[in-house]
DSSP file (Angstrom, degrees, kcal/mol; ACC not computed):
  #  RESIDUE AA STRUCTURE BP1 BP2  ACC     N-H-->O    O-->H-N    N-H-->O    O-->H-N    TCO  KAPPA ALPHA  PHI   PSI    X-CA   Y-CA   Z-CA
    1    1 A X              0   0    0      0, 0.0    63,-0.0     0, 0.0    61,-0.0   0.000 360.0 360.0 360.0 136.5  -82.8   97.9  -25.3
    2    2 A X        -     0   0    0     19,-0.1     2,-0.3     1,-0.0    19,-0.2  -0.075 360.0-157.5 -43.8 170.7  -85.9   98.3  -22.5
    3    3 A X        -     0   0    0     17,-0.1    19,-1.9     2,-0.1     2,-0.4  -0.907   9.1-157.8-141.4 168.5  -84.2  101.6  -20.5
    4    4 A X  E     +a   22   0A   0     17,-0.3     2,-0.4    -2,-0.3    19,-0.2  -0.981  37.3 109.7-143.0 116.2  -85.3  102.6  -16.5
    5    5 A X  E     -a   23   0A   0     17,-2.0    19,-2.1    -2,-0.4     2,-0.1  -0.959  64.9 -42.2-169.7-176.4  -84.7  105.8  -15.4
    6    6 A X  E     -a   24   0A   0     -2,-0.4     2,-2.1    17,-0.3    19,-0.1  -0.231  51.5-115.4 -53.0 129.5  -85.7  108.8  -14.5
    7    7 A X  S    S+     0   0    0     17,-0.6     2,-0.3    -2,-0.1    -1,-0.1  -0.495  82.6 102.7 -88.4  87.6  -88.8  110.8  -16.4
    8    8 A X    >>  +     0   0    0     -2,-2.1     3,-0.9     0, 0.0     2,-0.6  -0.930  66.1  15.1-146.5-172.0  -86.5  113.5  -17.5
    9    9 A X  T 34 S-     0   0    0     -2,-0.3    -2,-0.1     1,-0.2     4,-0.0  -0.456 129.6 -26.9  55.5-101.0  -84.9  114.2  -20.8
   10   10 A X  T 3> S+     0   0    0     -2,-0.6     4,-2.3     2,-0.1     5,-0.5   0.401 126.8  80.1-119.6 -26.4  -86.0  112.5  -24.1
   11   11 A X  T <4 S+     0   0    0     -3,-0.9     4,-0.3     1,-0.3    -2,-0.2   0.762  86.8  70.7 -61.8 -15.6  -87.4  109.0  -21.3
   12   12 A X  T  < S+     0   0    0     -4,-0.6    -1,-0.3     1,-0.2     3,-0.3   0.904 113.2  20.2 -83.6 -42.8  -90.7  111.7  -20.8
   13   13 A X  T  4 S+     0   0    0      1,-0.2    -2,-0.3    -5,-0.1    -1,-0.2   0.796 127.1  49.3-107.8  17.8  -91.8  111.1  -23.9
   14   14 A X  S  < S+     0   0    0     -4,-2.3     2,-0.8     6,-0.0    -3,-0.2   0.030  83.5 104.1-119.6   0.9  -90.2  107.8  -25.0
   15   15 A X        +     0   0    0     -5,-0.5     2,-0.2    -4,-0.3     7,-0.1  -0.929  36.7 165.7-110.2 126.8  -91.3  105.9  -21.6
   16   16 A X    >>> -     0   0    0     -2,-0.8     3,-2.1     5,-0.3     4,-0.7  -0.909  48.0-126.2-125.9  84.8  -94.7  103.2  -22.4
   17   17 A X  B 345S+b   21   0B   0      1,-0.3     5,-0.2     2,-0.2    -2,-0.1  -0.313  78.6   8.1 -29.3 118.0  -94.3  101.6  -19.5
   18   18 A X  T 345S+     0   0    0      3,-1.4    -1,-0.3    -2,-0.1     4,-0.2   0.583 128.5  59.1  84.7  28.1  -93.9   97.9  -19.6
   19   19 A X  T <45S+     0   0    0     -3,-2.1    -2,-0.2     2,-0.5     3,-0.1   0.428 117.6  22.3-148.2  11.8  -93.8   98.1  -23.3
   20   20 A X  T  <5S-     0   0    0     -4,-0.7     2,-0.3     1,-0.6    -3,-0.2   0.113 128.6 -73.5-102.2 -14.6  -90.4  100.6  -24.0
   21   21 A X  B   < -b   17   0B   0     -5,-0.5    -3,-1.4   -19,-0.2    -1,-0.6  -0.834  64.8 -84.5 148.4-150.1  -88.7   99.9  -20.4
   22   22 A X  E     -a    4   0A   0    -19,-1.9   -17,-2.0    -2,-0.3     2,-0.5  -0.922  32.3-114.8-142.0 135.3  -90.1  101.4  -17.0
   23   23 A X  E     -a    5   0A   0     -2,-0.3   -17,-0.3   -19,-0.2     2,-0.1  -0.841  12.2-134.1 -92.0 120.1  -89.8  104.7  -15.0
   24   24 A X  E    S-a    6   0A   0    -19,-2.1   -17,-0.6    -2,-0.5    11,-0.1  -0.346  72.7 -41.9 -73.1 123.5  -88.3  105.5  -11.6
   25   25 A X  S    S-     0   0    0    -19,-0.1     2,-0.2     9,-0.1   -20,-0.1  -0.253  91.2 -64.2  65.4-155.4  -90.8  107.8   -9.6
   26   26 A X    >   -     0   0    0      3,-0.3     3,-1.5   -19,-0.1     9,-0.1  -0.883  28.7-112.6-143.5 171.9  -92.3  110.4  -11.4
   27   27 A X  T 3  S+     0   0    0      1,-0.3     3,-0.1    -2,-0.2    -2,-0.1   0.237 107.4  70.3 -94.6   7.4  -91.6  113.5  -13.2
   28   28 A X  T 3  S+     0   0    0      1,-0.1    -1,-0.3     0, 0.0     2,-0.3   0.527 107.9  28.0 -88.6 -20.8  -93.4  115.7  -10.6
   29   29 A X    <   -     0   0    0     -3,-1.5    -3,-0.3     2,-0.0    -1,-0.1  -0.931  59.2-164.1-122.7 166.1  -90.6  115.1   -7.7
   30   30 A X        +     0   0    0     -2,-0.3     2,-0.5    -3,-0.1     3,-0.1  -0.673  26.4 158.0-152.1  84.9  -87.5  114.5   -8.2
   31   31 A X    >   -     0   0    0      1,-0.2     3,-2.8    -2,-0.1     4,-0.3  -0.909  43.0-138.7-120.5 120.4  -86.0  113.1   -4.9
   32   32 A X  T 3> S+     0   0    0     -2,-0.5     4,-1.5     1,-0.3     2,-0.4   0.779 103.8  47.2 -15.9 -76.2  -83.1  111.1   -4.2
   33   33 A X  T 34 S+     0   0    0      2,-0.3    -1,-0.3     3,-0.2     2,-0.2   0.062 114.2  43.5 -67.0  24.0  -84.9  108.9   -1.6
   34   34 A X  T X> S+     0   0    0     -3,-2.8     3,-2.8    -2,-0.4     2,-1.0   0.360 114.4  52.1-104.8 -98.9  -88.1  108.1   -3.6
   35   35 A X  H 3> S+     0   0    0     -4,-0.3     4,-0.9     1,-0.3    -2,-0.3   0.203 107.2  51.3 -68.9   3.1  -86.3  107.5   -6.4
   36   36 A X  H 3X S+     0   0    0     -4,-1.5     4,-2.1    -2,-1.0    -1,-0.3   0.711 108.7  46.2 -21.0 -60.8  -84.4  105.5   -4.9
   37   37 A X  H <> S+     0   0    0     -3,-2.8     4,-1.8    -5,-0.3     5,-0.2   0.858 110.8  57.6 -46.1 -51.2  -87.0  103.5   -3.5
   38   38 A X  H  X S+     0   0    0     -4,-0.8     4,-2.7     2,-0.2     5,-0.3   0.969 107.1  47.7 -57.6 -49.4  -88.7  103.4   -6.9
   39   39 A X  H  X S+     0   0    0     -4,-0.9     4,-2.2     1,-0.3    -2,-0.2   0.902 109.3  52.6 -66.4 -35.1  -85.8  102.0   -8.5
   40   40 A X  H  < S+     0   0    0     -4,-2.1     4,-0.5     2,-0.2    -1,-0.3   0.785 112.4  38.2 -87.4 -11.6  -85.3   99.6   -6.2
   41   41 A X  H >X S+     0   0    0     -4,-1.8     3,-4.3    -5,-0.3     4,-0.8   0.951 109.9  68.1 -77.0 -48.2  -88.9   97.8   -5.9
   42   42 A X  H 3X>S+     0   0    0     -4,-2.7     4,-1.3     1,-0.5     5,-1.1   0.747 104.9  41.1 -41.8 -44.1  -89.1   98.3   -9.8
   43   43 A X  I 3<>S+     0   0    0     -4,-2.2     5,-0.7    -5,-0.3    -1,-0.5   0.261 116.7  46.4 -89.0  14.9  -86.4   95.8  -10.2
   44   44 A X  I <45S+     0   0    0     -3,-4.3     5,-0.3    -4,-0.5    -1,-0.2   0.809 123.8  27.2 -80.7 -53.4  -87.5   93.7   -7.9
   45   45 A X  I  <5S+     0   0    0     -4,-0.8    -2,-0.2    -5,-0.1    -3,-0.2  -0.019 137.9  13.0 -62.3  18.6  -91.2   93.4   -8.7
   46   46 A X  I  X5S+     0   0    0     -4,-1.3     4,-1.6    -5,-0.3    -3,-0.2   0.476 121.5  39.9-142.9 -43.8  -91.1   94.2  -12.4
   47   47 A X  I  4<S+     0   0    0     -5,-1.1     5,-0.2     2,-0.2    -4,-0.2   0.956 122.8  35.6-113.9 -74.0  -87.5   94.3  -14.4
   48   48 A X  T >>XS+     0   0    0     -5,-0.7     4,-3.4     1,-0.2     3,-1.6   0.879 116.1  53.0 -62.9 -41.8  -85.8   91.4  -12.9
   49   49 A X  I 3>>S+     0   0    0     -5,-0.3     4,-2.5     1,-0.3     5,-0.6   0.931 119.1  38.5 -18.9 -75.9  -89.1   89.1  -12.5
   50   50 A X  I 3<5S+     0   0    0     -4,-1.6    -1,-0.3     3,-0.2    -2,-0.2   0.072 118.7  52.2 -73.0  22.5  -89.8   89.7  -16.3
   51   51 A X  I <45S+     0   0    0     -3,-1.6    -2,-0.2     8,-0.0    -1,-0.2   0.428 128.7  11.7-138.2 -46.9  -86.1   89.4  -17.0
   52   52 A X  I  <5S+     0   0    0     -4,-3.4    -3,-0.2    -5,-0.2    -2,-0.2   0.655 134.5  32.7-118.9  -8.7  -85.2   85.8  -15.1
   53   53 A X  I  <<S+     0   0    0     -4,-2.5    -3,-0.2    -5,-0.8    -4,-0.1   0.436  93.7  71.0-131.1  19.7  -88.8   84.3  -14.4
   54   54 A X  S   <S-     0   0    0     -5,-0.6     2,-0.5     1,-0.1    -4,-0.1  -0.325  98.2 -69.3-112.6-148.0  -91.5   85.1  -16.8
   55   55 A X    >>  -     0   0    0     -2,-0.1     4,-1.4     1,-0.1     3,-0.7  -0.658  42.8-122.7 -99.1 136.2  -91.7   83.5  -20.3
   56   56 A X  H 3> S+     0   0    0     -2,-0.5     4,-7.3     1,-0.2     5,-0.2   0.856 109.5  73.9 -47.3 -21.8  -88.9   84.9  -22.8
   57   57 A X  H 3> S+     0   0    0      1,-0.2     4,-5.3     2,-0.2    -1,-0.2   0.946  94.9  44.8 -32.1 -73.5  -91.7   85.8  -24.9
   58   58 A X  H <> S+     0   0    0     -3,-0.7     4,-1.9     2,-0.2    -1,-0.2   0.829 109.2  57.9 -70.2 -26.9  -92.5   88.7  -22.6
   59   59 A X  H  X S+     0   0    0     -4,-1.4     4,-2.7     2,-0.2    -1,-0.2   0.931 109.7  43.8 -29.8 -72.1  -88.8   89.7  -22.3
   60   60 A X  H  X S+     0   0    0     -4,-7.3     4,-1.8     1,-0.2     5,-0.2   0.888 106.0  59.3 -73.4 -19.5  -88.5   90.2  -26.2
   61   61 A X  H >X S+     0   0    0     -4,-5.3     4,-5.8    -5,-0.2     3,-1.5   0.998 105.5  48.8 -48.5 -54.1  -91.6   91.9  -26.6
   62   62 A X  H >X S+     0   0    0     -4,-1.9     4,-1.3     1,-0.3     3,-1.2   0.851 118.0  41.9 -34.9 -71.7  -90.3   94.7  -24.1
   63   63 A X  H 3X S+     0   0    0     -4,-2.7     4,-1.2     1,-0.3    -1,-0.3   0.500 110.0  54.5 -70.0 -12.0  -87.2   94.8  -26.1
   64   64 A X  H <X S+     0   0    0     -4,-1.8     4,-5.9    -3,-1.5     5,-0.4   0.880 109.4  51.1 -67.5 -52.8  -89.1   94.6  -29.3
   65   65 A X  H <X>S+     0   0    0     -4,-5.8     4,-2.5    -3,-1.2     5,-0.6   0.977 108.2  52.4 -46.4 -75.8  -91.1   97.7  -28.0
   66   66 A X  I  X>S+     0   0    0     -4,-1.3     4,-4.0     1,-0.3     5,-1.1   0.813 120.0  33.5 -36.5 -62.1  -87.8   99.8  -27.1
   67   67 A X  I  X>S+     0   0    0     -4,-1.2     4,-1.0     1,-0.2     5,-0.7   0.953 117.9  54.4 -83.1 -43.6  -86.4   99.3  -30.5
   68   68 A X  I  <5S+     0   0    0     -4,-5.9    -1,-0.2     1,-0.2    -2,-0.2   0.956 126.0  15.7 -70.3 -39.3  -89.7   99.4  -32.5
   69   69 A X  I  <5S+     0   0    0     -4,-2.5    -1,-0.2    -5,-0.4    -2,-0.2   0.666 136.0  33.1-120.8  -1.8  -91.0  102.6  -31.3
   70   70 A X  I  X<S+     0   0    0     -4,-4.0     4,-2.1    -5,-0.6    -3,-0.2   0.724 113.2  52.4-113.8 -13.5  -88.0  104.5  -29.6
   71   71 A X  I ><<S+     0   0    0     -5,-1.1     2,-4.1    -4,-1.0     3,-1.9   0.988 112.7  51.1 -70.0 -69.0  -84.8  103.4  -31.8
   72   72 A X  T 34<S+     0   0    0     -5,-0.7    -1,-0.2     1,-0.4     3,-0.1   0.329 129.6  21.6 -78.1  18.3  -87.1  104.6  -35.4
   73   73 A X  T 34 S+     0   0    0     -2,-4.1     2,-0.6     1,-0.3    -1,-0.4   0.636 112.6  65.9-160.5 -14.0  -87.8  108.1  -33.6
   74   74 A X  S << S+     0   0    0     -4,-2.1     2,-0.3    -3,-1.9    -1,-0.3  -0.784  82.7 145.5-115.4  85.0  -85.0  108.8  -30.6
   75   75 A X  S  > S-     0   0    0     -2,-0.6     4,-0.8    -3,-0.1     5,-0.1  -0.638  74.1-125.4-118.9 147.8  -82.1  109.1  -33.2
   76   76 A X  H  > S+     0   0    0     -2,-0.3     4,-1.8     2,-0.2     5,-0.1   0.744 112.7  53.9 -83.4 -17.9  -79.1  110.9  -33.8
   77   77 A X  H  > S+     0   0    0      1,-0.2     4,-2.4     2,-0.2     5,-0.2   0.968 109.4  44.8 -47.8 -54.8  -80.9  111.9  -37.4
   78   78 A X  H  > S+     0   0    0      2,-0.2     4,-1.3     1,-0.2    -1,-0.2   0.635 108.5  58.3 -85.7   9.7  -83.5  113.0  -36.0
   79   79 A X  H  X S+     0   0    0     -4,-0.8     4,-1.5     2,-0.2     3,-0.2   0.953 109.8  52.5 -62.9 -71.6  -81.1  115.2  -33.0
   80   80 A X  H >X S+     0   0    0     -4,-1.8     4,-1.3     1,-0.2     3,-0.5   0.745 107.0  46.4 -51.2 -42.7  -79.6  116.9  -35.8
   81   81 A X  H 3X S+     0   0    0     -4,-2.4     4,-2.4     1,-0.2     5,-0.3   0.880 115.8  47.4 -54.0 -41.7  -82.6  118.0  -37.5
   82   82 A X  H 3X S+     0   0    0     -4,-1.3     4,-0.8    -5,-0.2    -2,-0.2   0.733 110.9  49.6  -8.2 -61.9  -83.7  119.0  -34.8
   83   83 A X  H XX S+     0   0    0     -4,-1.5     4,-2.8    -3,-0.5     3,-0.5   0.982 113.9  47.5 -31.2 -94.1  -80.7  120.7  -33.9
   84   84 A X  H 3X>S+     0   0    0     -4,-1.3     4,-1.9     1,-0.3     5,-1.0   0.592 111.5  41.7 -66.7 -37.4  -80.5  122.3  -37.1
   85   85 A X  H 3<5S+     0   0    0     -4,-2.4    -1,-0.3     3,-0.2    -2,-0.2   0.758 116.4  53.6 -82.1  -7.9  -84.0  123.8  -37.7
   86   86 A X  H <<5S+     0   0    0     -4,-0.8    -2,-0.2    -3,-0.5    -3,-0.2   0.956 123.0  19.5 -46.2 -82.1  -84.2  125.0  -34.1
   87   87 A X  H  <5S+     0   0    0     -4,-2.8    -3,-0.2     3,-0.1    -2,-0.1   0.632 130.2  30.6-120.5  33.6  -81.2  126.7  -34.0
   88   88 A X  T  <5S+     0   0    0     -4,-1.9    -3,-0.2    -5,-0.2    -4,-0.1   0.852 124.6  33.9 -98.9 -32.1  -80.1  127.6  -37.0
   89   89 A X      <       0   0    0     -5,-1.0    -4,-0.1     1,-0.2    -3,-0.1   0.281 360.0 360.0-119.1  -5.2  -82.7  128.1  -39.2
   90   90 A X              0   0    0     -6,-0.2    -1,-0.2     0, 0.0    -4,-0.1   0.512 360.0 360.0 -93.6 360.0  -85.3  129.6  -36.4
């Protein structure tokens, strides 16, 4: 599934805008009231637009993007390896 958020967490490297979901602001501020403001034009000009009026086409791609290139790599496998050479094994 596209996601929209915030560029923090795992969404900094896993946001391709328009083609894995979208980001609110940017990951140099982080203020309530801009991102607020971001969130709400995104979905007005971008999320909902491509969601109830553009071709379904462009819909599934997005969602094709989310799952093609962040479900195979944002994983609970690959948390635990992670995890595990990090801090067990560093």
């Amino acid at each position: 599934m596209p996601s929209l958020s915030v560029l923090d967490g795992w969404w900094i490297e896993g946001c391709i805008e328009g083609v894995t979901g979208w980001a609110i602001g940017d990951s140099a501020t982080a203020h309530n009231s801009s991102d607020a403001t971001s969130l709400y034009e995104k979905l007005e000009q971008v999320v909902l637009p491509l969601y109830y009026y553009a071709a379904r086409e462009q819909w599934i791609a997005v969602m094709k993007g989310a799952i093609c290139k962040n479900a195979s790599f944002f994983n609970s496998h690959r948390m635990m390896r992670r995890y595990v050479t990090e801090a067990y094994l560093h």
